[in-house]
Steps between C-alpha positions, in 0.01 A plus 500: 500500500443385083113486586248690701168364621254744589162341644176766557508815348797725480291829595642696253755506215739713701527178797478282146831637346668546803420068630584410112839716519590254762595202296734474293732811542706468101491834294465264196192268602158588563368445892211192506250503708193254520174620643265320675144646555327361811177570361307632183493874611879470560547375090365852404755663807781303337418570176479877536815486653682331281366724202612800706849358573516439084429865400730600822188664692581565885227495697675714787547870577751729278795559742506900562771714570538679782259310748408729786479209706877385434589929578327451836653196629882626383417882682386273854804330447687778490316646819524197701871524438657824559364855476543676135422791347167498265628690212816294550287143472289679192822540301618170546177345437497692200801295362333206499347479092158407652480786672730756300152741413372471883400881585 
């Protein structure tokens, strides 16, 4: 892909970057991308968006360390598998650098 078309707004710079990253995959050319607003309130979307993507603004939530939710779903797949030991599971979680100051 050498160009990408995007009509409407992107809804963000994050969904922006990550459409424009598609064309043109060369570590020594920038990506193009044309967009195409389908009506005036879209030209300010677009515009904001592209702005962002210049100054390198993301528009989406910091990744975090440790995510309780990822914890729970990796201790149920532990339970659903095979008995184990909680102090057993702790340390091992532990391991893992997300989770290495769990108490």
């Amino acid at each position: 892909v050498d160009l990408v078309v995007h009509v409407g707004a992107p809804k963000g710079a994050s969904r922006l970057a990550q459409r424009i990253g598609r064309a043109n995959h060369r570590m020594d050319e920038p990506s193009k991308a044309i967009l195409i607003p389908a009506n005036r309130f879209e030209v300010l979307e677009c515009r904001a968006a592209l702005d962002a993507n210049y100054l390198g603004a993301q528009d989406t939530p910091p990744l975090v360390d440790g995510g309780l939710d990822v914890l729970a779903q990796h201790v149920l797949g532990c339970a659903c598998g095979a008995p184990f030991h909680a102090d057993a599971l702790f340390q091992e979680v532990r391991t893992a650098a997300p989770y290495a100051e769990l108490d």
